[in-house]
N, CA, C and O atoms as a DFTB+ gen file, in Angstrom:
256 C
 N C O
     1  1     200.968     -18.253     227.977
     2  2     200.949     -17.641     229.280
     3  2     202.200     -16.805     229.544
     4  3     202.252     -15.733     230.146
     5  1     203.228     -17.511     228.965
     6  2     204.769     -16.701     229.187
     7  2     204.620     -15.009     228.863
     8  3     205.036     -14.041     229.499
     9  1     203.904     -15.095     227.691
    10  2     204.092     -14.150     226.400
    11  2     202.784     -13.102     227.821
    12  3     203.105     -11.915     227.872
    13  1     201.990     -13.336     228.443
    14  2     201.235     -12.321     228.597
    15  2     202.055     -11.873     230.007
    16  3     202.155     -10.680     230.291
    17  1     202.565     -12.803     230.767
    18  2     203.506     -12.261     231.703
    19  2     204.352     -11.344     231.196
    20  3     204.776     -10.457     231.936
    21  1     204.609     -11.389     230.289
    22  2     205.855     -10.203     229.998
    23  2     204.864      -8.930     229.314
    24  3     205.024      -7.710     229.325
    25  1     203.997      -9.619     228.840
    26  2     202.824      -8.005     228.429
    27  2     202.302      -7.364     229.420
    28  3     202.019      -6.169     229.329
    29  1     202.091      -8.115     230.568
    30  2     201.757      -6.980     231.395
    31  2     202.388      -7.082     233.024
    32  3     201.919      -6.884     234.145
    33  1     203.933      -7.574     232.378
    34  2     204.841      -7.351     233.642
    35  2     204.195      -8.290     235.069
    36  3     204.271      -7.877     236.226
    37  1     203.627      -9.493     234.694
    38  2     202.965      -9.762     236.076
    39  2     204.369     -11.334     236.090
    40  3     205.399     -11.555     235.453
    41  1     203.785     -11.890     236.923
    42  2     204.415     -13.222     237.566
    43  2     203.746     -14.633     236.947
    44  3     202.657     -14.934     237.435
    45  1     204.067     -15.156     236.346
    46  2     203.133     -16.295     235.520
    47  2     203.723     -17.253     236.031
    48  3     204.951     -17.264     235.945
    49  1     202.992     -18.412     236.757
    50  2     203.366     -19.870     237.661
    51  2     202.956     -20.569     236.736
    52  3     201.908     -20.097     236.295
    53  1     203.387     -21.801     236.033
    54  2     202.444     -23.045     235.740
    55  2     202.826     -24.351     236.172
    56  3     203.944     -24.790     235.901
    57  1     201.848     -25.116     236.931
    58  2     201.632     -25.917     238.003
    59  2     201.261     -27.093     236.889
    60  3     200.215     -27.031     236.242
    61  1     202.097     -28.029     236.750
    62  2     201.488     -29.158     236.099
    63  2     202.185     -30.308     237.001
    64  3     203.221     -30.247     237.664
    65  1     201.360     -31.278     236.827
    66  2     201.317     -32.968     237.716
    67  2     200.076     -33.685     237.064
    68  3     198.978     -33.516     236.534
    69  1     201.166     -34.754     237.539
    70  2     200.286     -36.255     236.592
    71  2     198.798     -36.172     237.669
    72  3     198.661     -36.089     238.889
    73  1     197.537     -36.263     236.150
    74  2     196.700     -36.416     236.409
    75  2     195.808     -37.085     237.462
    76  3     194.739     -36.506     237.656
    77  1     196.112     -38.533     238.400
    78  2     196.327     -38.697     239.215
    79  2     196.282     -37.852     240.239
    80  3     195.311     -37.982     240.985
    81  1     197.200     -36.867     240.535
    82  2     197.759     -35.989     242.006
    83  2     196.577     -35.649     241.736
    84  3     195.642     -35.998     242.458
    85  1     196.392     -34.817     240.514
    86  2     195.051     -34.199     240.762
    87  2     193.481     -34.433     241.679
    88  3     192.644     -33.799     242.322
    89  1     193.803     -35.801     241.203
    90  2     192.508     -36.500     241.551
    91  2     192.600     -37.223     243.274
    92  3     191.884     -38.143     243.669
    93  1     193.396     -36.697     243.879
    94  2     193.859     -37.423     245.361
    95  2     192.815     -36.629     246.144
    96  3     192.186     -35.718     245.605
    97  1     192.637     -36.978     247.407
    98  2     192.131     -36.981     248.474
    99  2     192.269     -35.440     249.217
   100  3     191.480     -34.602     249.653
   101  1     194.150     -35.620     249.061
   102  2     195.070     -34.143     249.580
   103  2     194.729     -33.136     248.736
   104  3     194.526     -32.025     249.227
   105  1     194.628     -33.297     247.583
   106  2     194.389     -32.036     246.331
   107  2     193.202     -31.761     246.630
   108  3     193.027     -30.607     247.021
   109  1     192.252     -32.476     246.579
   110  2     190.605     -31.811     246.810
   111  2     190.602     -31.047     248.379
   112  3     189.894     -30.056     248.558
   113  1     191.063     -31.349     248.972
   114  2     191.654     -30.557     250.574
   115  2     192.167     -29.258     250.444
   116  3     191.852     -28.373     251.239
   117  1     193.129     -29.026     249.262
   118  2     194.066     -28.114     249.110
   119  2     192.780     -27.294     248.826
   120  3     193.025     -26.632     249.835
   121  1     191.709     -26.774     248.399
   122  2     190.672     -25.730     247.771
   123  2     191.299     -25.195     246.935
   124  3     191.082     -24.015     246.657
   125  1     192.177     -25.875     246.359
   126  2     192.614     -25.554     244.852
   127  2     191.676     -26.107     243.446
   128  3     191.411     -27.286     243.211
   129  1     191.278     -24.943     242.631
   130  2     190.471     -25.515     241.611
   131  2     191.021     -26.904     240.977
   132  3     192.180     -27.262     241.185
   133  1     189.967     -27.789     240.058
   134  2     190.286     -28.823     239.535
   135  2     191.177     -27.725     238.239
   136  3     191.419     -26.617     237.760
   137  1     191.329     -29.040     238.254
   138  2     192.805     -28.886     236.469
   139  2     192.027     -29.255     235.460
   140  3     191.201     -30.109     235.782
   141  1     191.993     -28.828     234.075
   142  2     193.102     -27.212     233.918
   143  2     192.368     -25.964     234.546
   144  3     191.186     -25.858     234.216
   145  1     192.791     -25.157     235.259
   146  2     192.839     -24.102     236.117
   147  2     193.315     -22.995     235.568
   148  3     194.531     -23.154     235.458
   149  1     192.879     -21.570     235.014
   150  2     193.248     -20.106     235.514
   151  2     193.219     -19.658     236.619
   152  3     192.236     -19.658     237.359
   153  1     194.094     -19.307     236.813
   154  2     193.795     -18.304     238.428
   155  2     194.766     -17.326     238.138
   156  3     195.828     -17.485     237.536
   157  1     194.098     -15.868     238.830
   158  2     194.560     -14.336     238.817
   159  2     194.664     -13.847     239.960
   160  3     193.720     -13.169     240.367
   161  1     196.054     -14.082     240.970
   162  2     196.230     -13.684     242.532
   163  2     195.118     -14.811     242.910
   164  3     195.070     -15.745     242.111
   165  1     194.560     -14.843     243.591
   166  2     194.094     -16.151     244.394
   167  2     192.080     -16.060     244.235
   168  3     191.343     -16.404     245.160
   169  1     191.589     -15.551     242.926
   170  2     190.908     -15.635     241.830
   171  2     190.785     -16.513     241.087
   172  3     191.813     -16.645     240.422
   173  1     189.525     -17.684     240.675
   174  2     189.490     -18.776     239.972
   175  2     188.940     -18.008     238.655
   176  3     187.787     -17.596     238.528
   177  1     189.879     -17.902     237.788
   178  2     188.587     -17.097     236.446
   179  2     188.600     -18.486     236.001
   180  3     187.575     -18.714     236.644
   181  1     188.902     -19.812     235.375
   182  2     188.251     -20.712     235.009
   183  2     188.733     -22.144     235.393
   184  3     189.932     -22.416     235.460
   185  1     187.637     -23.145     235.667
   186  2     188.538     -24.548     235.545
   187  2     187.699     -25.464     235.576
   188  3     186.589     -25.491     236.107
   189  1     188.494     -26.574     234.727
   190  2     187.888     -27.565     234.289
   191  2     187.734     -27.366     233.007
   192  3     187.178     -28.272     232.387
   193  1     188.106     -26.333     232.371
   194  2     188.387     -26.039     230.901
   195  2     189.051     -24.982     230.268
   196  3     190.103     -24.562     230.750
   197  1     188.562     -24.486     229.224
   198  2     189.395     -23.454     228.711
   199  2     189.168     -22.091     228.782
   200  3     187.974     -21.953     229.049
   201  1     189.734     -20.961     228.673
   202  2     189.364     -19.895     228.421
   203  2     189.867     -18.707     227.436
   204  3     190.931     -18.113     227.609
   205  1     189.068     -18.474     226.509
   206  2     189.516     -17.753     225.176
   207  2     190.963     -16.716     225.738
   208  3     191.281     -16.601     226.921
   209  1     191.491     -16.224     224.878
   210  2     192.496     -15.209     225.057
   211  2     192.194     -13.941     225.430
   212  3     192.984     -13.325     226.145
   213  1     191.264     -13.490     225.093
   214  2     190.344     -12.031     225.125
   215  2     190.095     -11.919     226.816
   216  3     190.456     -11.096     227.658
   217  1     189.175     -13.353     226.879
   218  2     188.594     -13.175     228.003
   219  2     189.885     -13.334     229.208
   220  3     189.685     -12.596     230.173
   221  1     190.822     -13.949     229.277
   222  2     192.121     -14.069     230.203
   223  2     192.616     -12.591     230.106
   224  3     192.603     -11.909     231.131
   225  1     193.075     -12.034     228.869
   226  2     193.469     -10.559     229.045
   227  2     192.662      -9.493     229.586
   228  3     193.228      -8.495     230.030
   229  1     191.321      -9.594     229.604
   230  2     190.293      -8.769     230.540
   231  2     190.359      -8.908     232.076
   232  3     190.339      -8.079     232.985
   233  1     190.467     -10.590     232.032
   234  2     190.377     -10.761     234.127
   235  2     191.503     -10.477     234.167
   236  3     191.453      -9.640     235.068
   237  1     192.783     -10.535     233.807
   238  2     194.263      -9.747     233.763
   239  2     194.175      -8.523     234.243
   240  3     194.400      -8.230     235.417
   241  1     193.705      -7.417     232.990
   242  2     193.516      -6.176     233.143
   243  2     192.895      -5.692     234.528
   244  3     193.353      -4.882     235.334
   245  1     191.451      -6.595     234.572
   246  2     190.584      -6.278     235.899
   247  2     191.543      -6.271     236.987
   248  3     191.428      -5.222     237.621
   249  1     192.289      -6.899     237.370
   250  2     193.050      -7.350     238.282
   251  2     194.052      -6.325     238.109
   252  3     194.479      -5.882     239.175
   253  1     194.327      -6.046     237.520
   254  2     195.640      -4.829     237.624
   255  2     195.234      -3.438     238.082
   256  3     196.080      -2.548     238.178
């Protein structure tokens, strides 16, 4: 994720917490996707699993 922040100059956050938080009461409140999570500006491109490299550098691009 580091490596594509600097490819295309954007801002890369990564949000990690014990599995648990995830699963609280407050987190499902927050309308924050489940974990593991992509998100592009406030865009869910995937969660609850993975997403190839190709396809992250496209919703990237889209977004730019």
């Amino acid at each position: 994720m580091p490596r594509l922040g600097e490819q295309f100059d954007i801002e890369v956050e990564v949000v990690s917490k014990p599995r648990q938080e995830y699963q609280t009461d407050a987190y499902t409140r927050s309308g924050l996707p489940k974990a593991p999570a992509i998100m592009v500006d406030n865009s869910v491109i995937v969660a609850g699993g993975d997403i190839d490299e190709t396809n992250l550098i496209r919703a990237i691009q889209e977004h730019l």
